[in-house]
Steps between C-alpha positions, in 0.01 A plus 500: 500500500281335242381249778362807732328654232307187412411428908345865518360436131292195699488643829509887514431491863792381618689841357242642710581352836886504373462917494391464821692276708818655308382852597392493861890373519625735320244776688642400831885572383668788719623802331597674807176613683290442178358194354346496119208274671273254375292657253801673330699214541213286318506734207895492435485125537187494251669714239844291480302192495253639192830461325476123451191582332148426645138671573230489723128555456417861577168375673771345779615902519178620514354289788820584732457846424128492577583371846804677579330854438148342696735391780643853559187704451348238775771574745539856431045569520479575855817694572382696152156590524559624890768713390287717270404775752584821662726407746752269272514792234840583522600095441230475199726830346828375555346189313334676237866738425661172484313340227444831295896564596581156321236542192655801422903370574380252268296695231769734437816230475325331213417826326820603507730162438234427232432174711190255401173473729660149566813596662345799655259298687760241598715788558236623784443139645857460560600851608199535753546111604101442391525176320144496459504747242697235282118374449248798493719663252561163264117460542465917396732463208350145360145738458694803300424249219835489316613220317564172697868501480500849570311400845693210555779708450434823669372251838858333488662843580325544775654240630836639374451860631419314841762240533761824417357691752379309769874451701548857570103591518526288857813609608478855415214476703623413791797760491250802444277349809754365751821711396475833377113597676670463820759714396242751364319537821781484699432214731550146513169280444566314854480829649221648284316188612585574872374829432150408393475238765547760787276735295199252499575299865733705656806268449296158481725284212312258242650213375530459152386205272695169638593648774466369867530673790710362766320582796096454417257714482226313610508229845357399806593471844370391819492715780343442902248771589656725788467857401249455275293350827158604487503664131267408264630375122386736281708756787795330439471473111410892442800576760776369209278688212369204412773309305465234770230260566446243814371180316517280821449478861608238731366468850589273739539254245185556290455685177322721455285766220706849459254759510511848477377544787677253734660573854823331497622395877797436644719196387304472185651363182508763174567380150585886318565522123616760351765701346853492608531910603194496725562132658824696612368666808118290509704302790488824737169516461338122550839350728783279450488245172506132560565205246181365366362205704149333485330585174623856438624457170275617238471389107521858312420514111573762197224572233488695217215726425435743166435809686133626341345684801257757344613820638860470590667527152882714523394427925835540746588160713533799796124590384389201442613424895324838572169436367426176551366315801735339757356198501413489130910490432605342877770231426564585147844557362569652124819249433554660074281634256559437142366750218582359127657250604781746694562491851386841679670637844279430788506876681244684622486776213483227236160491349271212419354481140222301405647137344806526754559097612589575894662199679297525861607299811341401775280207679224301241249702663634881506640456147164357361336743633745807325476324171101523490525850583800616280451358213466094373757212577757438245419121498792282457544264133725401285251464241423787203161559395542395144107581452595892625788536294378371191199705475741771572742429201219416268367876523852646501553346193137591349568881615867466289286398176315828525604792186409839547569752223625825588591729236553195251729398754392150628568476927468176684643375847601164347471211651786600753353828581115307526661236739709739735132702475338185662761410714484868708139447532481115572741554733338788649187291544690244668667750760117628576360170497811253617218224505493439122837521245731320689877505369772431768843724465662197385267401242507895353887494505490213286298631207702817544797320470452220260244730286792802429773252496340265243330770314862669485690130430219478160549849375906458521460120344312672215700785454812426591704444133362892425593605844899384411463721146355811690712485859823490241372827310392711724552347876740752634239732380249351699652452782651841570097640400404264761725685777329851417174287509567333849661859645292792391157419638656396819643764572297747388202326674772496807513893458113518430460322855708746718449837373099448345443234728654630789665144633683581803606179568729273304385195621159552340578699211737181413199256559268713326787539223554133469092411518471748203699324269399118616896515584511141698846493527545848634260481789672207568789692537331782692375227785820381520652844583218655674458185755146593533163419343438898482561510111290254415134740606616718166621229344172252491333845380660597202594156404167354471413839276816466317432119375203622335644829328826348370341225368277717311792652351574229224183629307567828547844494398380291152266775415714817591872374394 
C-alpha cells in the first residue's frame, strides 16, 4: 500500500473526494428500513482509509464547517425567530426538555463510565444524530488549552464516540417516533392525522410533501349563461363563497372585460376557475358546460410571495378570507405554503407567520396584485448572493473570536457557534427582505451537504489510526452508552409532551417529537405513515429551534463532562 500512501502524500485531496464518493455508497446501503447515510457513511469510509496513512490541512475542515453551520442557521432564521412567541410555547418547551434531556443523558454517562470530554461529546453527536456538534465541540475543546496532542487527541474521539453511536442514534429514533408513540397514545398516526384534519376543516385532507392529488384542486371550466341570466358577476362569485372566480366572458363571439359588476345574458360564454368542491355544483347555477371554443382558454400562473403584511402575523386563511376585501383577494388561490423550508397543510385553521413562502395561483394580474399586498415576490434565480453571504460569514466568524471571562472560566461561541449566530439572523433578514441574500434551496443543500460531509471525511482522515486504538478498547462501551443516550431524552421528552404538554394528538406530538431532536429520518418515517402534511406544522417548529440548541450542546458538554 506503499504506492497509496505516497499519492495522498502528493495529493491529499483525492482521500478527500475518495471518503466521499466511497461513503455516499456506502450511506445509501439498505439495512432493512434504515440506511447509515451519507455523512455517516463518509466518516466510516474516512476512518478505514486514514489507515494507509495521510492528512489534510485543518484550514480545509474549518472552511466546510464554517459553511455547513452558516448554511443551517440561514435556513433555519425565519422558521426560528417566528417561533419565539406565545402561541408556539408548548413546541419551544418540548425543544428546550429535549436538549437539557440530552445534556444531562450525556453529562451523567461520562461521569459515571469515567469517559473523556472527547467521547462524551462525540457520544452526544451520535446518540442525538447532531453531527454538527462534531465541530462546535472540537472547536470548544481546542480553546481548553491542553497540550496539542492532547487536542488532537481528545478531537479524534469525537469522532469515535460519534461514528459508535451514530447507527442506532437514527434508528432508535425512528422506533420511539413512528413505533412505540403510536402505541403510547393509542392510535395510529394515519388516523391521528385524519383526526386533526377534520378538527381544523371538518374532514378536508392535505397532501403531504411529493404528493399529488389525483383529481385537482384547482381548474376551469366553461359554462353557457342560462340560470345565471341576468345576474351580475360579483352575484355569482359571492354565491360559491368565493372560491370561484369568472375570468372571462364571451358574447356573441367577442370578448369581453369581467367585472364585478357585469350582467351576464343568455347564451353567454363563462370561463370559471376555481377549486374542484365548489366547481361541483357552479353548473346549476350559470347552465350547462360546453368545450372551450373561440378564445376561452386562459394562461394561469403560480408565484411565490414571503408573506410580510404588517398586521396579520399567526392570521387564519378562514380570517384572512373574512377580513379582507373581495376584490382585493378575487381570483387568488393559496396552492402550498412553506415555513423553514417544510411544507404546511393548506386548511383554514392553519395560521400564517410572517416569512411563510405561499405558492399563489391565479391570472398575471390577480396574482400581482396579492403579492404587493401580502408580502414581496420571491423572485426566481439560480444565482447566490456571494456579496450577502460573505459579509454574513465574515462576522460569524469575528463574533466566534470573541473571550469572555466568567469566573476564570473563559466562554466563547466559536467560530461554529458565531457562524450558526449569523446564519439565523442573515437568514432572517433575507425572509423579511427576500430582495437582498439570495440562496436558492439547491445551492443551501449543497453547502449543507458537502460542508458536514467534507468537514466529517477531514476529521475521520486525521483521526482515523486513533479511532481503530480507541473503538477496540472501549467500543462496546460506547455504543451501548449511546443507546441510553439516543432513548432517554426521547422518551422522556415523549412523556414531557403528553402529560405537561398536554398533546392529544399523536400525529403532532410525533412531529413535534421528531422536530425536537432534528430527527430527519424519523419524520420521514412519520409522513410516510401519517399520509398527511399535518406533522410537519410541529415539526418545522421545533426543528428549526432544535438545530440551534443541539448544536450548542458540543460546548456545553466540553465544559460540564
Amino acid at each position: 500500500m506503499e504506492w497509496l500512501h505516497d499519492i495522498f502524500h502528493k495529493s491529499p485531496e483525492i482521500a478527500l473526494f475518495l471518503s466521499l464518493a466511497i461513503g455516499y455508497w456506502i450511506g445509501q446501503i439498505n439495512f432493512g428500513k434504515f440506511q447509515l447515510g451519507g455523512v455517516g457513511g463518509s466518516l466510516l469510509a474516512a476512518v478505514v482509509i486514514s489507515q494507509v496513512g495521510v492528512t489534510v490541512d485543518n484550514g480545509v475542515k474549518s472552511v466546510m464547517f464554517a459553511v455547513f453551520i452558516y448554511a443551517v442557521g440561514y435556513d433555519s432564521g425565519p422558521g426560528f425567530f417566528n417561533s419565539l412567541n406565545r402561541k408556539t410555547l408548548r413546541e419551544i418547551a418540548m425543544a428546550v426538555f429535549m436538549a437539557l434531556a440530552g445534556l444531562a443523558t450525556v453529562v451523567i454517562c461520562a461521569k459515571v463510565f469515567h469517559i473523556n470530554k472527547g467521547l462524551a461529546a462525540g457520544l452526544a453527536a451520535g446518540g442525538m444524530t447532531q453531527s454538527a456538534i462534531i465541530g462546535t465541540a472540537g472547536d470548544a475543546i481546542a480553546r481548553l488549552g491542553l497540550p496539542a496532542d492532547q487536542v488532537k487527541a481528545m478531537q479524534a474521539d469525537v469522532a469515535i464516540g460519534y461514528a459508535v453511536t451514530y447507527v442506532f442514534g437514527s434508528l432508535g429514533a425512528i422506533i420511539v417516533c413512528v413505533n412505540i408513540l403510536p402505541k403510547f397514545m393509542g392510535r395510529s398516526l394515519k388516523d391521528a392525522s385524519m383526526d386533526a384534519e377534520r378538527e381544523m376543516s371538518g374532514g378536508g385532507a392535505s397532501s403531504g410533501p411529493g404528493q399529488l392529488n389525483a383529481l385537482p384542486e384547482l381548474f376551469g371550466r366553461v359554462f353557457r349563461v342560462e340560470i345565471a341570466a341576468g345576474k351580475t358577476v360579483k352575484q355569482l362569485e359571492q354565491s360559491e363563497n368565493d372560491l370561484v372566480a369568472i375570468e372571462k366572458i364571451r358574447r356573441q363571439g367577442k370578448i369581453l372585460d369581467s367585472t364585478p359588476d357585469f350582467v351576464l345574458s343568455r347564451d353567454d360564454l363563462v370561463l370559471v376557475v376555481g377549486r374542484r368542491e365548489q366547481m361541483v355544483e357552479v353548473g346549476a347555477l350559470i347552465g350547462p358546460e360546453v368545450p372551450d371554443s373561440g378564445g376561452m382558454s386562459l394562461v394561469m400562473q403560480t408565484r411565490q410571495l414571503v408573506f410580510t403584511k404588517k398586521g396579520m402575523n399567526h392570521t387564519t386563511i378562514a380570517e384572512v378570507r373574512k377580513n379582507v376585501d373581495h376584490d382585493m383577494r378575487h381570483g387568488v388561490y393559496i396552492e402550498k405554503i412553506e415555513r423553514a423550508g417544510q411544507p404546511v397543510p393548506v386548511l383554514p385553521q392553519t395560521e400564517l407567520e410572517h416569512g411563510d413562502v405561499i405558492t399563489i395561483y391565479g391570472t398575471a394580474t390577480d396574482t400581482k396584485r396579492a403579492v404587493q399586498e401580502a408580502g414581496y415576490e420571491l423572485a426566481w434565480s439560480n444565482k447566490t448572493d456571494f456579496i450577502y453571504m460573505g459579509v454574513g460569514l465574515v462576522l460569524g466568524l469575528l463574533v466566534g473570536l470573541i473571550v469572555v471571562n466568567v469566573a476564570g472560566i473563559p466562554l466563547t461561541l466559536g467560530s461554529g457557534g458565531g457562524c450558526l449566530l449569523a446564519g439565523l439572523l442573515f437568514g432572517w433578514m433575507r425572509g423579511k427582505h427576500p430582495m437582498y441574500g439570495v440562496m436558492p434551496p439547491a445551492a443551501s443543500q449543497l453547502l449543507k451537504d458537502f460542508g458536514l460531509a467534507a468537514f466529517v471525511a477531514v476529521v475521520g482522515l486525521n483521526s482515523g489510526l486513533q479511532a481503530v486504538v480507541t473503538i477496540k478498547q472501549s467500543g462496546i462501551t460506547i455504543f451501548l452508552l449511546g443507546v441510553v443516550v439516543t432513548l432517554v431524552p426521547l422518551l422522556l421528552t415523549m412523556l414531557f409532551g403528553r402529560y405537561v404538554l398536554k398533546y392529544n394528538n399523536a400525529a403532532i406530538l410525533a412531529g413535534a417529537l421528531s422536530g425536537s431532536r432534528s430527527a430527519n429520518p424519523a419524520f420521514g418515517g412519520i409522513l410516510d405513515k401519517a399520509e398527511s402534511a399535518v406533522p410537519t406544522v410541529p415539526f418545522a417548529i421545533t426543528y428549526a429551534i432544535a438545530n440551534v440548541l443541539l448544536t450548542l450542546l458540543g460546548p456545553l458538554v466540553v465544559g460540564l463532562a
